[in-house]
ZAMARGU-4260 file (C-alpha; in steps of 0.2 Angstrom, whole numbers, plus 5000, padded with zeros to 4 digits):
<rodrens>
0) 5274/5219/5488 | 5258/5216/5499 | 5245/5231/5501 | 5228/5230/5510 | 5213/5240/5509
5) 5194/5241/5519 | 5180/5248/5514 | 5174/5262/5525 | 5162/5275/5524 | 5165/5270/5502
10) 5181/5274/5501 | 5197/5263/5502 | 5207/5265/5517 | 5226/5257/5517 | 5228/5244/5531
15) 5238/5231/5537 | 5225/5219/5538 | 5226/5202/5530 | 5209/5198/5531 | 5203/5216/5523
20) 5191/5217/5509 | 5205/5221/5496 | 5221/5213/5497 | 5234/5219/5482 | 5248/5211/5476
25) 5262/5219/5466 | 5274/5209/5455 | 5272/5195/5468 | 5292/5188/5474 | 5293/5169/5480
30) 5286/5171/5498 | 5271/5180/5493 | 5268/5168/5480 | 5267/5153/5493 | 5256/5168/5502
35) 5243/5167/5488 | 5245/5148/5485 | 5242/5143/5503 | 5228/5158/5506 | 5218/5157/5490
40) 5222/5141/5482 | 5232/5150/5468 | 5243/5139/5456 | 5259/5141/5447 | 5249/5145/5430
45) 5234/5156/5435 | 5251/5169/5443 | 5260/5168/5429 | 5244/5171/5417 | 5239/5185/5429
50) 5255/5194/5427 | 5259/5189/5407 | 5256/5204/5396 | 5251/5195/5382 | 5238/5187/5392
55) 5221/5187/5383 | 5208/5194/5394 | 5196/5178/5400 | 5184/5174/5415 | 5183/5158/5425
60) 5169/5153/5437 | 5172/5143/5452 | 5160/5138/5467 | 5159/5156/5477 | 5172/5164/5467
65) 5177/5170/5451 | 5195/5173/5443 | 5194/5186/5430 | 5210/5193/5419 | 5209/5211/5411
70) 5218/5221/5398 | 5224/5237/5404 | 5232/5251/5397 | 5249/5257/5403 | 5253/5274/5406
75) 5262/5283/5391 | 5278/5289/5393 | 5281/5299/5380 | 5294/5286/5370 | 5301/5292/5352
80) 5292/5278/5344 | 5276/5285/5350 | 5270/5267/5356 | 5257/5263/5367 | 5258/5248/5378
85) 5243/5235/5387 | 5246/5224/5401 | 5236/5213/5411 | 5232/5209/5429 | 5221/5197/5438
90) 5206/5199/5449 | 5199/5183/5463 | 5182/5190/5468 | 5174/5179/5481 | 5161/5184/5496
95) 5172/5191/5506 | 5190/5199/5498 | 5193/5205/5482 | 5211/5199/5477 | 5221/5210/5463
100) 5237/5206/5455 | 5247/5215/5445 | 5262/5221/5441 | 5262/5239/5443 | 5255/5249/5459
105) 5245/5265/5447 | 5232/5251/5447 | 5221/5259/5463 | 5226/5278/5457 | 5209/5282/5449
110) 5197/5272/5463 | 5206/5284/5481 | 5193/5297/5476 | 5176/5286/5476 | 5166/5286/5490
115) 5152/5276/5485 | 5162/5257/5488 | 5153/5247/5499 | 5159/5229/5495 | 5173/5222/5485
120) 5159/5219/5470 | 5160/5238/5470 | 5180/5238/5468 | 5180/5227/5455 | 5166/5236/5445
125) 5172/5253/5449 | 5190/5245/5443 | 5183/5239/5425 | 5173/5257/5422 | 5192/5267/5427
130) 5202/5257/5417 | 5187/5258/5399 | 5188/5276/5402 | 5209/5275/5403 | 5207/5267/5385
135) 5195/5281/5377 | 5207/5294/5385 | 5224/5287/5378 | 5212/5284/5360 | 5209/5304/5360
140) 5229/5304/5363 | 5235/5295/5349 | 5221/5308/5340 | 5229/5322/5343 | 5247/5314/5344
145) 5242/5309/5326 | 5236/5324/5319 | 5254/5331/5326 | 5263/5318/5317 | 5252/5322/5299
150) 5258/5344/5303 | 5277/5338/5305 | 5277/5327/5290 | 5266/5339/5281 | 5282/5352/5284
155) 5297/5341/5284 | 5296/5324/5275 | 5305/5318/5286 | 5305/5297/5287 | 5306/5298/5307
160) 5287/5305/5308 | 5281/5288/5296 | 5289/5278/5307 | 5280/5286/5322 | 5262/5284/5314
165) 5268/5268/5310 | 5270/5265/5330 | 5252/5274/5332 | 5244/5261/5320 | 5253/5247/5328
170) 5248/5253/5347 | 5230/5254/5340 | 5227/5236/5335 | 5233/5230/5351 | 5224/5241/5359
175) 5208/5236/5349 | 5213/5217/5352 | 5213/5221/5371 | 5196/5230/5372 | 5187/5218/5361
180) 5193/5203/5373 | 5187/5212/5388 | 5172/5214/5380 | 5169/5197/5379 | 5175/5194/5397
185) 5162/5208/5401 | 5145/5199/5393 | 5152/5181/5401 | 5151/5192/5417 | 5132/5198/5413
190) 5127/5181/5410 | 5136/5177/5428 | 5124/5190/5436 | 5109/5185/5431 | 5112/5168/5436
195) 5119/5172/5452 | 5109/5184/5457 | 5115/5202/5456 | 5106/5217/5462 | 5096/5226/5447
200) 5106/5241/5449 | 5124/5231/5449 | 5114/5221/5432 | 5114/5241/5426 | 5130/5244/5429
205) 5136/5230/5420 | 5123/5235/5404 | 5132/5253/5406 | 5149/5244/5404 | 5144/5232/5390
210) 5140/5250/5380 | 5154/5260/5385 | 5166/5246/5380 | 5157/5244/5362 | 5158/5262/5360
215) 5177/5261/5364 | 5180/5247/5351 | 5171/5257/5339 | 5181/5273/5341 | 5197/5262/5341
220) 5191/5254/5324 | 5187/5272/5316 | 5205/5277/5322 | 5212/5262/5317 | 5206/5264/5300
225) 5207/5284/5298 | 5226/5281/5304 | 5230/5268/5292 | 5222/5277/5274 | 5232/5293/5278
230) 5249/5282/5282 | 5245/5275/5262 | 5243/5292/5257 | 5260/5298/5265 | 5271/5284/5261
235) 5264/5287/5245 | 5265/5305/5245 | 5286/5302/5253 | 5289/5289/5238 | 5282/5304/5224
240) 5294/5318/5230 | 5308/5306/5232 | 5305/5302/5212 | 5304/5321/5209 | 5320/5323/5218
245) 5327/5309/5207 | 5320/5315/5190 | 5328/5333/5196 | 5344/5323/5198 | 5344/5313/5183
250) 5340/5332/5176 | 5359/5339/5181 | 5365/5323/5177 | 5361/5323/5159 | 5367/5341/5159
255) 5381/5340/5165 | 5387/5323/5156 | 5390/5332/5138 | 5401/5344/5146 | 5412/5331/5156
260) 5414/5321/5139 | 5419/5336/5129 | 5430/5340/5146 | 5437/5322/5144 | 5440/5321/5126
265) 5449/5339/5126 | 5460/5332/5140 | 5469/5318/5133 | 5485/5322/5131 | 5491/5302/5127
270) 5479/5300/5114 | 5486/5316/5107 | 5503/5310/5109 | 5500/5293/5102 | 5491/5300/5086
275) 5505/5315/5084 | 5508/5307/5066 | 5490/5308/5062 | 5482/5329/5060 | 5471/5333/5076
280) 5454/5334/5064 | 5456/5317/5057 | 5460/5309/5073 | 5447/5316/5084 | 5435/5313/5072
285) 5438/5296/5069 | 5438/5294/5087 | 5419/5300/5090 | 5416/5291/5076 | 5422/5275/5086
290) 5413/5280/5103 | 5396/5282/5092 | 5398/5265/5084 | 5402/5260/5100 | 5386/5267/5111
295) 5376/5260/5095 | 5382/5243/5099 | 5379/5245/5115 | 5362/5249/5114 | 5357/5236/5101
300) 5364/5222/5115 | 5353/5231/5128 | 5338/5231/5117 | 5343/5213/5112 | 5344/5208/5132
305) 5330/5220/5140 | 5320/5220/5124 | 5301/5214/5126 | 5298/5196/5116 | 5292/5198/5098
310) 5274/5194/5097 | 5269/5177/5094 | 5257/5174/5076 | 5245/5161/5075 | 5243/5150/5062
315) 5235/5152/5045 | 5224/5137/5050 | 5218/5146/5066 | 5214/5162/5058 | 5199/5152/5043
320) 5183/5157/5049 | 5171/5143/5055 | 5158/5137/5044 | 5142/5136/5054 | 5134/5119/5056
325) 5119/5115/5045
</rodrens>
């Protein structure tokens, strides 16, 4: 799907202009691919990498132009593995147009209010600031979703809230992966401007950019890390009350094992049939006697097969003392 936008009065305006100062593609089919081809000069490669997900972000430099890919989060749908998900979309900035493709149409959603876009320049820097800001807010999300997650384990114990913060942890090193790469994308595009000769004030805005993107990595890093030690601490706290709950159960077991073999003993009738020739305190004596020899044998076996090696001793020759040399 094809949408076009003009510049007026430093807003965005939709039109159905092919020649306006921001053309949009979404999730491009075969026509509109030819579209692109034949209008931009677009290949096969530079679409697919546009619309690739696991795109890294990168910036390329043609005569008059420039081809830029971005990381960008997706907007949270409240899925049970509490994952959050990046994307990528493509920019093609020349004098005239500004060319964005992408796979999803919430890309423009945060720019409908501005009024102070003049050029397609504007747009794409106004894009870059909207989507840094989208990172920090999802990071104070997965804060506080976080924090959620440590109360409900903190109450239940319950495997399912690991498993989330596991999801957290995992949506926060992509999501620091992503915003380091559009760092780099960002100083390759400070390095541009000078060259090519931006205004001082677009140079600032750039600079103001460069900061706020270091800033977001830096928050990302301290939740990365802050998210991680307490996952540590609950797996290891989960893996201490599941052995209390085993040595509690072990506990009833050893309790209740005398009972059921005095319960089994007193209960069999064929081994009181079979000895009926032989008096009742000879015969059930004799056989705990036999189960005792028994579990002693046992043991000894176990000891013999489980049972640390017996310590080597060294020689008496390595045990005389060293007579120092003259």
């Amino acid at each position: 799907m094809r949408q076009s936008y003009q510049l007026k009065g430093g807003a965005l305006l939709a039109c159905s202009d092919d020649t306006a100062p921001l053309q949009l593609c979404i999730a491009p089919d075969t026509a509109e691919r030819d579209w692109l081809r034949q209008r931009f000069g677009l290949d096969a490669h530079t679409l697919d990498s546009a619309l690739d997900p696991d795109e890294i972000s990168r910036v390329e430099f043609h005569p008059g132009a420039l081809f830029l890919i971005w990381k960008r989060p997706e907007s949270y749908s409240g899925n049970e593995n509490c994952t959050f998900e990046v994307s990528s979309f493509g920019m093609l900035l020349d004098e005239r147009q500004l060319l964005l493709i992408a796979t999803a149409d919430s890309l423009l959603c945060s720019l409908h209010k501005r009024r102070d876009l003049q050029r397609p320049l504007d747009v794409l820097l106004a894009l870059l600031l909207s989507n840094i800001h989208h990172y920090q807010g999802h990071l104070k999300v997965i804060k506080l979703a976080a924090r959620e997650l440590q109360q409900r384990f903190n109450q239940t114990m319950h495997n399912q809230h690991l498993l989330q913060m596991f999801g957290l942890s995992e949506s926060l090193i992509y999501y620091l992966n992503a915003i380091q790469s559009n760092g780099a994308v960002l100083g390759r595009l400070r390095d541009y401007g000078e060259r090519a000769g931006f205004e001082a004030a677009t140079l600032g805005l750039l600079d103001d950019l460069i900061i706020e993107n270091e800033q977001c990595i830096k928050q990302a890093e301290i939740y990365a890390s802050v998210l991680s030690g307490l996952m540590d601490a609950r797996g290891n706290l989960l893996n201490a009350n599941m052995n209390e709950m085993l040595r509690k159960l072990t506990l009833i077991n050893v309790v209740f094992l005398p009972l059921n073999l005095i319960a089994g003993i007193g209960g069999m009738s064929e081994f009181s049939m079979i000895t009926q020739a032989v008096p009742w305190w000879v015969s059930y004596p004799l056989f705990i006697a036999a189960l005792t020899g028994l579990a002693g044998l046992m043991l000894l076996g176990l000891r013999r097969l489980f049972g640390s090696p017996p310590a080597r001793t060294l020689p008496p020759s390595a045990c005389r003392p060293v007579r120092a040399a003259s």
